[in-house]
N, C-alpha and C positions, 0 to 999 in steps of 0.2 A: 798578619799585622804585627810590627814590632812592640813586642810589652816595654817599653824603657821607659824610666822614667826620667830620663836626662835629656839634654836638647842635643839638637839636630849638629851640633857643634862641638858638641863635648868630646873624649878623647875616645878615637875609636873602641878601645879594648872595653870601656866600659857599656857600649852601647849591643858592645858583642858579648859579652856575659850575661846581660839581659835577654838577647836573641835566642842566647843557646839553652840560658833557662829556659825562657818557653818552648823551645824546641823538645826539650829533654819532658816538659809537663804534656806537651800535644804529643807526643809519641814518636816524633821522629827519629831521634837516638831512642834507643831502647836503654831501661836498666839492665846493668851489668856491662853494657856495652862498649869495646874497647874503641878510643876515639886517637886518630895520630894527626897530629900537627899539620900533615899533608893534605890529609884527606880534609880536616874542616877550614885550613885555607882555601881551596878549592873550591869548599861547596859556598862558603862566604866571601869567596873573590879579595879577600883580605891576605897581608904576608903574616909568617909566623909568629912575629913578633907579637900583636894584636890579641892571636890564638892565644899563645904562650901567658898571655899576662888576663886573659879573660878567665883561662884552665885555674891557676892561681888566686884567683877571686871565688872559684865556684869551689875550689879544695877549702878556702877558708869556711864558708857555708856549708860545707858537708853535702855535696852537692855530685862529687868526683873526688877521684882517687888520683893524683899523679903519680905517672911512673918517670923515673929515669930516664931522658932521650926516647921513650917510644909515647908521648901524648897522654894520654887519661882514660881512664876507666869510669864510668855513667856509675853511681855507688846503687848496687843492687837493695831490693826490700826483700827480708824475710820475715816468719815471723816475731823471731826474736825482735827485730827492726820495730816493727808493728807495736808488741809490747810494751818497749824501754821507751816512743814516742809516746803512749796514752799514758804511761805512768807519770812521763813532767807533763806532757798535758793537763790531765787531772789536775796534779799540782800548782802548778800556775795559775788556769781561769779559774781554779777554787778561789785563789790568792785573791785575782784580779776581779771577782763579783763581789768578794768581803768588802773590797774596797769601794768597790761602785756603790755598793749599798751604804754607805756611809758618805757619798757626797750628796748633796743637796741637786746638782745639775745632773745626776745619772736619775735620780729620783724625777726629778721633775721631765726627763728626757723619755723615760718611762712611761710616763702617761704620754707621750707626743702621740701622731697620728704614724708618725714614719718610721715607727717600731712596732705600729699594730699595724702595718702593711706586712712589714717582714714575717712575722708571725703566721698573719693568716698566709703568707704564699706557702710557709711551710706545709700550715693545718693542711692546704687546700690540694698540695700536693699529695701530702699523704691520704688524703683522702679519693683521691682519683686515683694510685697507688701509681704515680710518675717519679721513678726514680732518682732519674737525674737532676729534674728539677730542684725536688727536696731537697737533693743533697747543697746545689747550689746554693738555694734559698737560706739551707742551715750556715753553710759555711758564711754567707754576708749578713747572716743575725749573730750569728758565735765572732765576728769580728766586731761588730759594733759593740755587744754587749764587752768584749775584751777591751777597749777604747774606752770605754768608760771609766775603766780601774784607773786611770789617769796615769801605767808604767809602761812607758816606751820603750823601757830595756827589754822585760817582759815580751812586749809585743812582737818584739823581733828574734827572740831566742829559737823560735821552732821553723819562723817562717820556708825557709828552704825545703827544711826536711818534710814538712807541710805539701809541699811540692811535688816532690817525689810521689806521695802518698796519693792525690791527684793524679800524677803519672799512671800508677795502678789499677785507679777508678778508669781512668779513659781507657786502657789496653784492655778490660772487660769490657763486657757486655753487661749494658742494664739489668741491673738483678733488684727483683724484686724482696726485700725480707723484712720480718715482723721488728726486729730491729730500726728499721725506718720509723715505723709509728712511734716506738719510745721517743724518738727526737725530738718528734714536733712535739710530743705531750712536754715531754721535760724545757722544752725551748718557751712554751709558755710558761712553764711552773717559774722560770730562772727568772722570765720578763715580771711576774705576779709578785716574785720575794724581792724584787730590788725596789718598786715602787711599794713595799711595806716593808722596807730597811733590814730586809729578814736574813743576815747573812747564812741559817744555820740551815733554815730551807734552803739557799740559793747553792747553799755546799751539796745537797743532797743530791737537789736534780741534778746540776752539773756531777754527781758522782756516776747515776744512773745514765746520764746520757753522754760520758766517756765511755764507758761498760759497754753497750748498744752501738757506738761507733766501733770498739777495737772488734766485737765480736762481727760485725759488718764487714769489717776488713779482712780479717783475717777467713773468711766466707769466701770475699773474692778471691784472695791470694789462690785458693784452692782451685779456681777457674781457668781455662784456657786462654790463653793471651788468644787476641784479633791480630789481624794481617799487620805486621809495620806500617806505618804511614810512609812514602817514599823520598818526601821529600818538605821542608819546614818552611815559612814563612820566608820574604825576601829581607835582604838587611843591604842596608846603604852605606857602606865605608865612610863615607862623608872625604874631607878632605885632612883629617888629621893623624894621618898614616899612609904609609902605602896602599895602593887597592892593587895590586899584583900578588898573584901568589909565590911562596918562594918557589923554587926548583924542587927542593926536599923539606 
């Protein structure tokens, strides 16, 4: 399924940036992996041109590396990578819960019922010790509660590299670690200080449940990648470019 979030009309190269991100988050490209102009016309039936201007969108996001006349490079994760993310992580949704807690509509969004769904799928996962779920679960509660800070610049400072990072989790294998329970605990603690305007608690948990994610990560890193996936979702050229691929 194509992740876009533009219409079916829009100009190709955009629609194909989207594609190749989720490709690059489902595993189909690998990180590190060298990508040329030929090869992903081909596999998206698109000419280079399309390629060439999607590669350029995804270098701006930190997404890929271009090189010179030979296509792009997939930007590898180490753990340095790993680090220097949860360090502006930290930073930010620190920022972004001080904030929440200081709006009346995060507070009262708080007590909702559809924040104490997210929550318990967390608990509940961690309590059944489902992996992946958790992680899911955490990631679409650490969005909402970041949405709340009411900073859209914010929001999108990490998103890509965010990505990547996902990438990583998918090329492992479900790992279970003690790690995971700090989340859900601290995922509530973050939910309990915004509906009591607590910014100094909501800094803490969100301290302790960055700490528990980088150390999660960098856990996996240490793991064996799974088989490549062979081949990524279909994508529709539409009609706002060529659908042939070049020659070269």
């Amino acid at each position: 399924m194509v992740r876009s979030t533009h219409p079916i009309n829009a100009p190709t190269y955009l629609r194909l940036r989207d594609q190749i991100r989720a490709d690059i988050e489902d595993g189909c490209w690998r990180l590190g992996q060298h990508l040329t102009l030929h090869e992903l016309s081909a596999h998206y039936q698109v000419s280079n041109v399309p390629v060439r201007e999607a590669l350029l969108q995804l270098q701006g996001d930190g997404m890929v590396d271009m090189r010179m006349n030979k296509g792009a490079v997939v930007r590898a994760v180490d753990a340095r990578f790993i680090e220097e993310y949860f360090d502006v992580r930290e930073a930010l949704h620190t920022m972004l819960l001080a904030q929440a807690c200081g709006r009346p509509e995060a507070r009262e969004a708080a007590q909702g019922p559809q924040i104490e769904a997210l929550v318990r799928a967390v608990e509940e996962a961690a309590r059944d010790g489902r992996a992946q779920e958790l992680l899911a679960a955490d990631e679409t509660l650490q969005e909402e509660l970041a949405r709340w800070g009411g900073n859209a610049q914010a929001l999108g400072m990490q998103a890509s590299r965010g990505r990547l990072l996902e990438a990583v989790r998918r090329s492992r294998m479900a790992l279970w670690a003690s790690e995971l329970d700090v989340l859900a605990v601290q995922d509530r603690a973050m939910v309990e200080a915004i509906r009591q305007a607590d910014p100094t608690t909501a800094g803490e948990a969100m301290r302790r449940h960055v700490a528990a994610a980088r150390t999660y990560m960098l856990r996996l890193l240490r793991l064996p990648e799974l088989p490549a996936r062979v081949e990524g979702a279909s994508f529709a050229p539409g009609s706002t470019s060529s659908e042939a691929p070049d020659a070269d």
